[in-house]
Every structure is written in C-alpha cells, then in structure tokens.
C-alpha positions, 0 to 999 in steps of 0.5 A: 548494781547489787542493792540485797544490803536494802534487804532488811529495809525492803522487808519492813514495807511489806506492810505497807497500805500502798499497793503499788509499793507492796507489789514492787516489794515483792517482786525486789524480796523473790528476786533477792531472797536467795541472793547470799547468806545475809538475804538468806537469814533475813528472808527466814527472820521476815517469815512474821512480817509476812505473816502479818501482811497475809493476816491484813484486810486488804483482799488484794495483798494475796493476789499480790503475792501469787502473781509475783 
C-alpha cells in the first residue's frame, strides 16, 4: 500500500509535543523520504520544519532522531 501522497501531512507532525507520535513520524519520513520525486522535493522543503523541532526544549527529540 503506498501511503508517500501523506508525505506532506506527515511533515507538518514533526512538531508535535507527542513523543510517541514524533517517533513514528520519523521512522514514516526515513522510510518515504527517497521513495519518488514529489517525497524527494518535500523532503528538501521540510529542511526548516526539521530545523525547528531540533531548536525545541525537549531533550528527547534528538534522541529520537539518531535512533531512527
């Protein structure tokens, strides 16, 4: 089932304050993000996105992010 047309939606969760939702965010945007063109693209325009969910207080977001 190919569900990389939720790419986009599935970006804007990044920031979210759920850490269990935050982790499966991450593990859906590494599977899909090299999946075709238009993951490819968003993936590149998600960049800030990303950068503001590193910025965040919670310590447990980077951890997130290097186990995933």
């Amino acid at each position: 089932m190919d569900v990389s047309a939720y790419f986009p939606d599935v970006v804007k969760l990044v920031i979210c304050p759920s850490v269990e939702l935050k982790h499966y965010v991450y593990l859906y945007l590494t599977h899909y993000c090299d999946y075709n063109e238009s993951c490819r693209e968003n993936a590149l325009l998600s960049v800030n996105t990303f950068q503001q969910d590193m910025a965040g207080k919670n310590p447990v977001c980077p951890l997130l992010r290097s186990h995933t």
